[in-house]
C-alpha positions in Angstrom: 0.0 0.0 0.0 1.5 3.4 -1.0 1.1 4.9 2.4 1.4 8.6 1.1 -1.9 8.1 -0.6 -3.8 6.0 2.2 -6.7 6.9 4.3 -6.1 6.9 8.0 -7.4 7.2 11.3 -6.4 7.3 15.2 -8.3 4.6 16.9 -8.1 3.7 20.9 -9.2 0.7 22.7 -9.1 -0.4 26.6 -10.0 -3.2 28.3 -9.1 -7.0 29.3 -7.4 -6.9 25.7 -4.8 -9.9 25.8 -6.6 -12.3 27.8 -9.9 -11.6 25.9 -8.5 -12.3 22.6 -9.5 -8.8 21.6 -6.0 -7.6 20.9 -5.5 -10.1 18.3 -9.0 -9.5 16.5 -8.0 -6.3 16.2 -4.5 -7.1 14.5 -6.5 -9.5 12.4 -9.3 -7.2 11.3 -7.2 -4.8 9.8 -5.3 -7.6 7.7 -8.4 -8.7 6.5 -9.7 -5.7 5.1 -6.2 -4.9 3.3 -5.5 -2.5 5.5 -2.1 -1.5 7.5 -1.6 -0.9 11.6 0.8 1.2 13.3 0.5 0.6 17.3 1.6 4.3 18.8 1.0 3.3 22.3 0.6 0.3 24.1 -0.2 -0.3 28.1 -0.3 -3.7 29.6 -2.1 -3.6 32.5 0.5 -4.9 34.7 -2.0 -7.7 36.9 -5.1 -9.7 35.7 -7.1 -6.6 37.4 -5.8 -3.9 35.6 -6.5 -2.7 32.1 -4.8 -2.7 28.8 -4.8 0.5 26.7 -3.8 0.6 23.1 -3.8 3.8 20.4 -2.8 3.2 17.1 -3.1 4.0 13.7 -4.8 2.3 10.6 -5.0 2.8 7.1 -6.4 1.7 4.0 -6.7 2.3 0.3 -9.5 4.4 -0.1 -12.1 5.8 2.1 -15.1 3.0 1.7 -12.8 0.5 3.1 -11.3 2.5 5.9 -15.1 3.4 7.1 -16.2 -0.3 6.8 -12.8 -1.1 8.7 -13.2 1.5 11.4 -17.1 -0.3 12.1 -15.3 -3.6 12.3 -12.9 -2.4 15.1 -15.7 -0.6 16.7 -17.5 -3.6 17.4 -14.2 -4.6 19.3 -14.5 -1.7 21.2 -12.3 0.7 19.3 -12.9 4.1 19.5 -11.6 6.9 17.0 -9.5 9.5 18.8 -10.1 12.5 19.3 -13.4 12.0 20.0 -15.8 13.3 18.1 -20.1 13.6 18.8 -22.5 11.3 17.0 -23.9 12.2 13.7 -27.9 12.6 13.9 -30.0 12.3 11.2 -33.8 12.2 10.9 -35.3 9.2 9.9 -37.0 9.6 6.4 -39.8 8.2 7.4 -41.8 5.4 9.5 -39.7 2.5 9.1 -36.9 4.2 7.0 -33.7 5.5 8.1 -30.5 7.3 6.1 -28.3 5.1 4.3 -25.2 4.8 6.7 -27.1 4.4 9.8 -24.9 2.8 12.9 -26.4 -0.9 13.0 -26.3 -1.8 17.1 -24.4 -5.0 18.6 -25.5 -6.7 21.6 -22.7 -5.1 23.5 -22.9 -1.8 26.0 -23.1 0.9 23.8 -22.7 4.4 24.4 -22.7 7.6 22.1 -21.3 10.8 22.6 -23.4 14.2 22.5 -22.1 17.8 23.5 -19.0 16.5 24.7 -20.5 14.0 27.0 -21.6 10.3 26.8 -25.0 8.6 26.8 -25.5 4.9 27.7 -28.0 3.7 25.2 -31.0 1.8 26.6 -32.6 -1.6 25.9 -29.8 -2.8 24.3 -29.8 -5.6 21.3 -28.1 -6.4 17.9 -29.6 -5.4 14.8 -31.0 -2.1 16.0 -30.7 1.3 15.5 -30.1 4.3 18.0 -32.8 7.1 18.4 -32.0 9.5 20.3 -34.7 12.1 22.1 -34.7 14.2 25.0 -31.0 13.4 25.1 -31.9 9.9 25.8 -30.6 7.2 23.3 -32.6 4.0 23.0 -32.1 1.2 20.5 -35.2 0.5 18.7 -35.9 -2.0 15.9 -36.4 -0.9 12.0 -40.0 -1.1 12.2 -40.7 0.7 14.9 -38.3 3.4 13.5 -41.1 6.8 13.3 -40.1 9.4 10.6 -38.9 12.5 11.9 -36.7 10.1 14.5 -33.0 11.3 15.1 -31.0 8.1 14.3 -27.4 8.2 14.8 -25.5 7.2 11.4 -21.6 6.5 10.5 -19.5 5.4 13.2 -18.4 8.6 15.1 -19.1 9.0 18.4 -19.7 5.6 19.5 -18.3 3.6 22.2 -19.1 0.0 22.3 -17.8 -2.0 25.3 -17.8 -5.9 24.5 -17.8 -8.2 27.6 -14.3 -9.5 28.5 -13.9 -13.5 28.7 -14.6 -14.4 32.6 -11.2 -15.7 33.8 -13.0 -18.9 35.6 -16.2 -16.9 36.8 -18.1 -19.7 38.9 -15.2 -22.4 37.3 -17.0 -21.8 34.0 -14.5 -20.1 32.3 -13.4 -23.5 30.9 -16.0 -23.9 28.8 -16.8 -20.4 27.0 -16.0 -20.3 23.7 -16.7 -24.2 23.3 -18.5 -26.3 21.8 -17.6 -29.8 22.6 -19.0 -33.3 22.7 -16.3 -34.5 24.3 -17.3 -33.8 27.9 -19.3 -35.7 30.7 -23.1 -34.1 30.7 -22.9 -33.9 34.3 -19.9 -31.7 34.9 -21.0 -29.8 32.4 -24.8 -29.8 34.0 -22.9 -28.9 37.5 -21.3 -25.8 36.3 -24.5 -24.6 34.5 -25.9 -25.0 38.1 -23.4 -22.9 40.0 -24.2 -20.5 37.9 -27.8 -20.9 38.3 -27.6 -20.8 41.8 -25.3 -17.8 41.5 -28.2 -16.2 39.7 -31.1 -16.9 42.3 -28.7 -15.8 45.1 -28.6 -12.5 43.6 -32.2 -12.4 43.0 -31.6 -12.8 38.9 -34.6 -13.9 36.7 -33.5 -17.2 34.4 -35.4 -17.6 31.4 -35.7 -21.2 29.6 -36.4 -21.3 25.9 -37.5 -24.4 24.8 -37.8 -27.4 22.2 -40.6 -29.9 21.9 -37.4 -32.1 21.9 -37.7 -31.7 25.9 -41.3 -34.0 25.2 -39.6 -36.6 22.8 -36.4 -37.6 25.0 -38.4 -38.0 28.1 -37.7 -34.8 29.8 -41.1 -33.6 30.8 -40.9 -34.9 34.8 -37.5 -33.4 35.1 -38.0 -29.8 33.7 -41.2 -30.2 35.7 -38.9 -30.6 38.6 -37.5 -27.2 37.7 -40.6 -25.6 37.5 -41.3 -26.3 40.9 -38.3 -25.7 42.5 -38.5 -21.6 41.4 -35.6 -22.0 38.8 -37.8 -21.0 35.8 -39.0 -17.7 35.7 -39.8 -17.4 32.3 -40.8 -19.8 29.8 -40.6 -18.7 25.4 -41.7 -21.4 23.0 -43.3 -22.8 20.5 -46.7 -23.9 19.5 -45.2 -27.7 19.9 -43.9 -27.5 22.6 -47.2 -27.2 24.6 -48.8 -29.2 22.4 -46.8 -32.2 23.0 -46.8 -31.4 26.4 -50.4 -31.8 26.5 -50.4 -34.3 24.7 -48.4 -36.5 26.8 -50.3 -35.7 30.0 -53.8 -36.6 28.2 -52.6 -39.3 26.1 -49.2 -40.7 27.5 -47.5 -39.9 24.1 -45.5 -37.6 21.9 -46.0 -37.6 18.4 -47.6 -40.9 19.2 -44.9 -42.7 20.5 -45.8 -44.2 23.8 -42.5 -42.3 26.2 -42.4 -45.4 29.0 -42.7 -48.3 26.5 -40.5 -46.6 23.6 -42.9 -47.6 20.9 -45.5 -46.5 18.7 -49.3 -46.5 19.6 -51.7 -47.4 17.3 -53.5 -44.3 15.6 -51.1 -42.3 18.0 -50.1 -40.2 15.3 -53.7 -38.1 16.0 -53.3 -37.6 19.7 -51.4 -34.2 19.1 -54.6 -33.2 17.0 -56.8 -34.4 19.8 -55.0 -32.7 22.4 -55.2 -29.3 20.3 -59.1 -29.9 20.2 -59.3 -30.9 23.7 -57.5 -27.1 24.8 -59.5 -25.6 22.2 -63.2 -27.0 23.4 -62.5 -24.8 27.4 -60.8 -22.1 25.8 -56.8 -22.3 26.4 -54.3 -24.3 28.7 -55.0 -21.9 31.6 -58.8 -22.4 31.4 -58.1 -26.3 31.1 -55.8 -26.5 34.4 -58.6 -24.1 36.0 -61.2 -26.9 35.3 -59.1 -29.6 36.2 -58.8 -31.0 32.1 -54.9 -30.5 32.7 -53.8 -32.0 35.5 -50.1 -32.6 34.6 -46.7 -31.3 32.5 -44.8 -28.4 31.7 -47.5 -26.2 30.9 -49.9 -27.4 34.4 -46.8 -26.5 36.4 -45.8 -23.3 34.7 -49.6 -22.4 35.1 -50.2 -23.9 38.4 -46.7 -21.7 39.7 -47.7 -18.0 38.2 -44.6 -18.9 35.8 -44.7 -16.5 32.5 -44.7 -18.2 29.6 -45.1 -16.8 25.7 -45.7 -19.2 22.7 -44.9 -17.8 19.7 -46.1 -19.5 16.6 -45.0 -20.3 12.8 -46.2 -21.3 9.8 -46.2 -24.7 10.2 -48.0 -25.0 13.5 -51.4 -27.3 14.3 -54.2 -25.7 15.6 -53.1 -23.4 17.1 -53.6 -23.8 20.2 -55.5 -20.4 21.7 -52.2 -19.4 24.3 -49.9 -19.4 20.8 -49.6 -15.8 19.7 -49.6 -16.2 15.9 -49.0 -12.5 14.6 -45.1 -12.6 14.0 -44.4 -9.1 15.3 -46.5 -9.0 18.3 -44.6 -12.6 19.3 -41.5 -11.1 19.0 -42.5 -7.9 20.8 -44.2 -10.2 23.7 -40.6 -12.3 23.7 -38.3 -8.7 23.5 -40.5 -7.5 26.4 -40.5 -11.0 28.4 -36.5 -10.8 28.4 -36.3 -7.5 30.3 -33.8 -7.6 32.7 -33.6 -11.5 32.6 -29.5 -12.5 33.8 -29.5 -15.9 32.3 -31.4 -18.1 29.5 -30.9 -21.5 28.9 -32.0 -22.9 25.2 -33.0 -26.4 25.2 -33.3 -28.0 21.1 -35.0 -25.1 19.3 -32.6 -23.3 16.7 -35.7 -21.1 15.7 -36.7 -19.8 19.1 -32.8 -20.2 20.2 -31.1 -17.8 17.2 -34.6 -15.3 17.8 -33.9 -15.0 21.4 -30.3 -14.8 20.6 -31.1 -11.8 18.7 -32.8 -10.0 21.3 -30.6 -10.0 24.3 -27.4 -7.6 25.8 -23.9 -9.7 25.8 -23.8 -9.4 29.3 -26.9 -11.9 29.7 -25.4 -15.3 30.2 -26.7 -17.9 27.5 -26.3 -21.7 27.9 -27.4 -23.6 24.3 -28.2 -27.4 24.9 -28.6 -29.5 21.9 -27.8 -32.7 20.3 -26.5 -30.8 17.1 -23.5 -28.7 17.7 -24.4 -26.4 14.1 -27.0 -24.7 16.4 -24.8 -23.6 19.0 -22.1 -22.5 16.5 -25.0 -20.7 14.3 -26.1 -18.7 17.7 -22.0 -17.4 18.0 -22.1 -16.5 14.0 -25.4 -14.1 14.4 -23.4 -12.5 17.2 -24.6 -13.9 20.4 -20.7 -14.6 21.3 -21.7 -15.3 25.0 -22.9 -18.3 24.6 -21.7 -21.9 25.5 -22.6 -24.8 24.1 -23.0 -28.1 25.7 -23.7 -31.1 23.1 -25.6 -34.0 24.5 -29.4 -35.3 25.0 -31.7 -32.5 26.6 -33.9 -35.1 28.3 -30.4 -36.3 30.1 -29.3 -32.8 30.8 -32.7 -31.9 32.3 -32.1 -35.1 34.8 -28.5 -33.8 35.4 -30.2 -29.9 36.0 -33.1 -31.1 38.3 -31.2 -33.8 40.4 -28.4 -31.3 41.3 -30.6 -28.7 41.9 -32.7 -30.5 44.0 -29.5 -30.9 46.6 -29.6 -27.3 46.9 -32.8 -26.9 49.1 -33.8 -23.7 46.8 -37.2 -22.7 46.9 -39.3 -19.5 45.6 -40.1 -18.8 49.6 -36.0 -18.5 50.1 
């Protein structure tokens, strides 16, 4: 590169930078996008509690590329220097924003105004950044109302990304894996420590789940949970609840007998019978209020005042009447479910998984359980970077969960 002729800029960083790899995705980003780095400071932090600092410059053939470049390292948590404010510019109308606009992370994010920083609220990836009243809020496209001041380019922003947690709860071991090459039950006793960590605290753990938890036999055990006051908030599908159902009415899920392992003779209509069965009194809770529900996942989240939001698709039976079938209303019932939650656990749904994924701040721990290791590693490549994978049968992780758990003595009265 003919560096007389190159497009530069000053960028900063701080942080946990060697151990949390960050350091070296910075080097790396610039090399792939072409472009050149010259370091101009560098401060180690000199223990594992102190900060690194770096300032340096980077350049690259042409403008476009150094722009696309400096978004890349922003997401890092690079920062140009000197600071500059945000650039604000009204959204063209309902739903439409400038060409440019800053597309949000799930990390921290702050931009700066007047000289001073805002901490943007309700944080998620694939957002933008509205700012009003000199508050800045991340909103989604859609809800995006003309006239809106949306913050665009990549000045003034400040994105802090959540530094690996150097054996946090002994768990460090297994972020950033994915691994089918580890006993289910250490990996099931670390996910408790940090459930128990959660409810000491007085966090909210949300469970988004799979009818897979039906099929391999796990209905008793994340019953179990349910009743023990470790589920605070249930998201899932139309199946779920309908196998659900239809294993406390019928004994099967999609018609396989669970206790004798084989298939029941015209079982294949039971989950259609079920669905008419819920439909006939008017919903699940109006079926455990007359007594037609007396058992399962959806009988205990009812019976315990748990939350729960099924959010349907296009290849749903029934519906049943609890399954919320206009797409955007789900997700806005999910989005608003998820306040403030500290930890979700996603048990065999890659739809419902990668959608929840979507919605949550990095610092929200995320534990991915499923017998296919493509969905945890499709969850890390939308950007949910925080979450670990463990690779194994739900139905035997739920038995792990709910037997450890139960040694704990934790109730919703404690």
């Amino acid at each position: 590169m003919d560096e007389s002729k190159e497009h530069t800029e000053i960028i900063e960083a701080e942080g946990h930078l060697v151990d949390s790899r960050l350091l070296t995705a910075i080097f790396d980003k610039v090399i792939e996008r072409s472009g050149r780095y010259e370091v101009i400071e560098f401060d180690l932090g000199r223990t594992n509690k102190e900060i690194s600092r770096l300032k340096m410059k980077v350049g690259t053939p042409d403008d476009a590329s150094l722009q696309q470049l400096l978004e890349d390292l922003m997401r890092l948590g690079c920062h140009s220097a000197p600071l500059r404010d945000a650039k604000l510019i009204a959204a063209e109308a309902d739903g439409v924003v400038c060409e440019g606009f800053y597309s949000t992370t799930n990390h921290h994010t702050d931009i700066r105004l007047e000289g001073r920083w805002l901490s943007v609220g309700r944080q998620r990836m694939d957002g933008v950044i509205i700012v009003k009243d000199r508050v800045a809020t991340c909103k989604k496209l859609r809800d995006v109302l003309g006239g809106d001041l949306v913050v665009s380019g990549v000045d003034g922003i400040r994105v802090s990304p959540e530094f690996a947690e150097r054996d946090r709860l002994g768990f460090a071991f297994m972020t950033n894996d994915v691994s089918t090459e580890r006993r289910v039950e250490v990996s099931a006793a670390k996910v408790v420590a940090m459930m128990r960590d959660v409810k000491e605290n007085r966090g909210r753990i949300a469970f988004v789940a799979g009818p897979v938890v039906v099929h391999s036999g796990g209905v008793e055990y994340f019953c179990e949970l349910l009743r023990q006051g470790y589920v605070d908030l249930l998201l899932a599908g139309n199946a779920l609840a309908v196998h659900d159902i239809e294993h406390s009415l019928f004994g099967t899920s999609l018609g396989i007998d669970l206790d004798a392992g084989v298939s029941v003779d015209e079982g294949h209509q039971n989950h259609m019978r079920a669905i008419n069965v819920i439909r006939r009194v008017g919903g699940c809770r109006a079926a455990v209020a007359s007594g037609v529900l007396k058992s399962g996942i959806m009988y205990e989240a009812i019976t315990h005042r748990i939350e729960y939001v099924l959010a349907g698709s296009i290849r749903d039976d029934g519906p049943l009447p609890d399954t919320v079938m206009d797409l955007i209303q789900a997700q806005d019932r999910y989005a608003e479910a998820l306040e403030g939650v500290s930890m979700v656990v996603m048990l065999s749904t890659m739809l419902h998984s990668i959608g929840v994924g979507n919605m949550l701040p990095s610092h929200v721990r995320v534990v991915c359980v499923d017998i296919n290791p493509s969905v945890v590693t499709k969850l890390r490549d939308r950007g949910s970077l925080q979450t670990v994978g463990i690779v194994t049968d739900v139905g035997l992780f739920l038995h792990q969960l709910s037997t450890q758990l139960a040694e704990d003595g934790f109730s919703k009265e404690s």
